[in-house]
C-alpha positions as CSV (number, residue, x, y, z in Angstrom):
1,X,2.8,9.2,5.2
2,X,5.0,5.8,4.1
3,X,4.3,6.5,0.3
4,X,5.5,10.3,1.1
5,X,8.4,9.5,3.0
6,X,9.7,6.4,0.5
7,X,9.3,8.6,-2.1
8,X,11.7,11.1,-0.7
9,X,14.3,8.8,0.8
10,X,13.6,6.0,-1.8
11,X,17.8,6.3,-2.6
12,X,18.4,5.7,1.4
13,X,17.7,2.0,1.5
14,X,18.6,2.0,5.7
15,X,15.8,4.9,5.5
16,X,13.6,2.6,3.8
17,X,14.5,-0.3,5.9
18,X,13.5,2.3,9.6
19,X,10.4,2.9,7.8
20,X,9.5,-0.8,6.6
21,X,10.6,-2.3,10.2
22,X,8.2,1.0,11.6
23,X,5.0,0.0,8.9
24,X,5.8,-3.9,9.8
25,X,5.1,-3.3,13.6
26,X,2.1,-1.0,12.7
27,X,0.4,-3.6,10.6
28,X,-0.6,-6.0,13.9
29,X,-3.3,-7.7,11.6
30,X,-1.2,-10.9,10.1
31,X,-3.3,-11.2,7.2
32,X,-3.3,-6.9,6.2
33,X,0.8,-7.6,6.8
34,X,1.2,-10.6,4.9
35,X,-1.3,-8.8,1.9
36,X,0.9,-5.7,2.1
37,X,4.1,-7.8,2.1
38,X,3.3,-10.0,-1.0
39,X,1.9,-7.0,-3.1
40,X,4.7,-5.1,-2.4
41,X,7.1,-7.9,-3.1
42,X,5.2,-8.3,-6.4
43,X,5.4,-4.4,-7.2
44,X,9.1,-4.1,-7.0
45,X,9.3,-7.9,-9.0
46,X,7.7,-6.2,-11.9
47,X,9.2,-3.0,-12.1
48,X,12.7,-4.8,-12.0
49,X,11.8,-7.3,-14.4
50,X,10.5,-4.1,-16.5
51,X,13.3,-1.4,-16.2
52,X,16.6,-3.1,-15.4
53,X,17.4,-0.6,-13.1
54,X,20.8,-1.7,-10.5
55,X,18.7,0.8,-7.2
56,X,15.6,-1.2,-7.8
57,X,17.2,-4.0,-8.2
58,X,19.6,-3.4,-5.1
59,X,15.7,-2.8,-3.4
60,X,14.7,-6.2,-4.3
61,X,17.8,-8.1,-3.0
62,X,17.2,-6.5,0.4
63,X,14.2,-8.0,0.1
64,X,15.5,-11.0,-0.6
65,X,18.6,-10.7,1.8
66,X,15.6,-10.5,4.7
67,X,16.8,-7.0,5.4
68,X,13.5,-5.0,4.2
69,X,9.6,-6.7,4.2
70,X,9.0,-5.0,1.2
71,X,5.4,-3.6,2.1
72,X,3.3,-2.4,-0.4
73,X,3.3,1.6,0.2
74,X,6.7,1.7,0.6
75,X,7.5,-0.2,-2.8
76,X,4.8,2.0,-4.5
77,X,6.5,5.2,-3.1
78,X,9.9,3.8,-4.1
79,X,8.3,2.3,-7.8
80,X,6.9,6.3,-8.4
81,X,10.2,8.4,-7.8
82,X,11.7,6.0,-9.6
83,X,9.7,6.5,-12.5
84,X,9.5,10.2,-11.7
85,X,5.5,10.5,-11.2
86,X,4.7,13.5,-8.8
87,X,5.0,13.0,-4.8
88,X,1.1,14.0,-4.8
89,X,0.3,11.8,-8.3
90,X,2.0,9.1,-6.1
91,X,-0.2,9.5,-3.0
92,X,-3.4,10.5,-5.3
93,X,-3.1,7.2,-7.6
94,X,-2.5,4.8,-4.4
95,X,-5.8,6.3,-2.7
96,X,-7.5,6.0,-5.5
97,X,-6.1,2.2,-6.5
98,X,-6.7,1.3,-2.4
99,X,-10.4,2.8,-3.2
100,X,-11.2,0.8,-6.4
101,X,-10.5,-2.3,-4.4
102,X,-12.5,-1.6,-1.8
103,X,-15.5,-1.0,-3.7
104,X,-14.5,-3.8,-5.8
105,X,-14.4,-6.1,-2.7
106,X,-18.0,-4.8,-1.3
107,X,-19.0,-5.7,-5.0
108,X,-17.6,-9.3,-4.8
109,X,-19.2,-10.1,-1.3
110,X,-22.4,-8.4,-2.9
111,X,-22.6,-6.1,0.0
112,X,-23.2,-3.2,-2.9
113,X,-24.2,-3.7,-6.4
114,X,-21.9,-2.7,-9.8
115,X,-23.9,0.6,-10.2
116,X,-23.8,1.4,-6.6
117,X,-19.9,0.6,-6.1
118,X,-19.0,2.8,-9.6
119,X,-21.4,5.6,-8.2
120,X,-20.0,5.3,-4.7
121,X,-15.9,5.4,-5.6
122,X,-17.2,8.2,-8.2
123,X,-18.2,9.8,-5.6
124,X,-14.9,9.7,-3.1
125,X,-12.5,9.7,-5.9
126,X,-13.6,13.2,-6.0
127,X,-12.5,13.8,-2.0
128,X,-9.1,12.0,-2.2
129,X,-7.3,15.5,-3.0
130,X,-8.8,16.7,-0.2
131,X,-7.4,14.1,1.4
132,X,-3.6,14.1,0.5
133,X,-3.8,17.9,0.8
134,X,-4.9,17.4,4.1
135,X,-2.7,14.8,5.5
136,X,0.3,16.3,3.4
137,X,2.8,17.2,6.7
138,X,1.2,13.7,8.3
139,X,4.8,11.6,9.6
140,X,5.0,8.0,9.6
141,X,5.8,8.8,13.7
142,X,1.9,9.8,13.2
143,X,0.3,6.9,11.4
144,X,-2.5,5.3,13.3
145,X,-5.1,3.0,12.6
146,X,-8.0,4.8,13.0
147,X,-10.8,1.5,12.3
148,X,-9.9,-1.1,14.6
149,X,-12.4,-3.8,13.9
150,X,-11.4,-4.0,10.5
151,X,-8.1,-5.4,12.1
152,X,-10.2,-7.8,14.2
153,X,-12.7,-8.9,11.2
154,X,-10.1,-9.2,9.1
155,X,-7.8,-11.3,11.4
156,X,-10.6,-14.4,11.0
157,X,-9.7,-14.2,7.2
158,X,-7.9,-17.6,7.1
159,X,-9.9,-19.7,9.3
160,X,-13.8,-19.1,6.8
161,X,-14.0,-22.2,5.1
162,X,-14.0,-20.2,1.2
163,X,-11.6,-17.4,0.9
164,X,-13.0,-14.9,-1.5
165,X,-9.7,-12.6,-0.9
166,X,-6.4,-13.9,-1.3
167,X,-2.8,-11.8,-1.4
């Protein structure tokens, strides 16, 4: 629903900022907030850097001004109505992107192998229409974790002694 909801508003920047302060508080894992807060950060960077545009630029100096986080679905939702990609291309692509790295990560920790992961995000690439159809009138008042112990595994990520993962 954040990617959605940036997209429409993405020219309301105190709409963007209700909905970053709302996706801060929801993210209660530091390392997931930090990650989405750094990639977004680096989204909008780049697509400044590459278009010149004054609105994305205004976006990043909020950023910079400490008045928006800047995290990572809202600056992809913000980067794609710039650009004018689709509101669905918009949540389709992120899926599938958010996939890929998953399936990259259980790769890199060798929990699957390379044949397994390709055949495996093959497999729910094909499902993630499904899944923006279904979640299409899904608010951001709605958003809700729905795995837990990822939150709590993924908490312990800066005290291993080798990070593998790093945002």
């Amino acid at each position: 629903p954040f990617i959605r909801e940036a997209y429409r508003q993405w020219i309301d920047l105190e709409a963007i900022r209700s909905l970053d302060r709302l996706l801060n508080a929801s993210l209660n894992n530091h390392v997931a907030n930090r990650a989405s807060k750094q990639q977004g950060r680096s989204l909008i960077q780049t697509a400044c850097a590459t278009y010149k545009d004054p609105k994305l630029t205004e976006v990043q100096n909020w950023i910079y001004d400490g008045k928006l986080f800047g995290h990572q679905a809202l600056m992809y939702g913000i980067v794609c109505a710039f650009l004018g990609v689709s509101e669905d291309q918009a949540a389709i692509s992120f899926l599938f992107s958010s996939l890929r790295t998953m399936v990259a990560a259980g790769v890199r920790l060798g929990a699957v192998g390379t044949l397994e992961g390709q055949r495996m995000q093959f497999q729910l690439q094909l499902r993630i229409p499904e899944v923006v159809e279904r979640h299409r009138e899904r608010t951001s008042d709605s958003a809700a974790n729905v795995f837990p112990l990822v939150d709590v595994m993924q908490s312990s990520h800066d005290q291993l002694f080798a990070r593998m993962f790093y945002s």
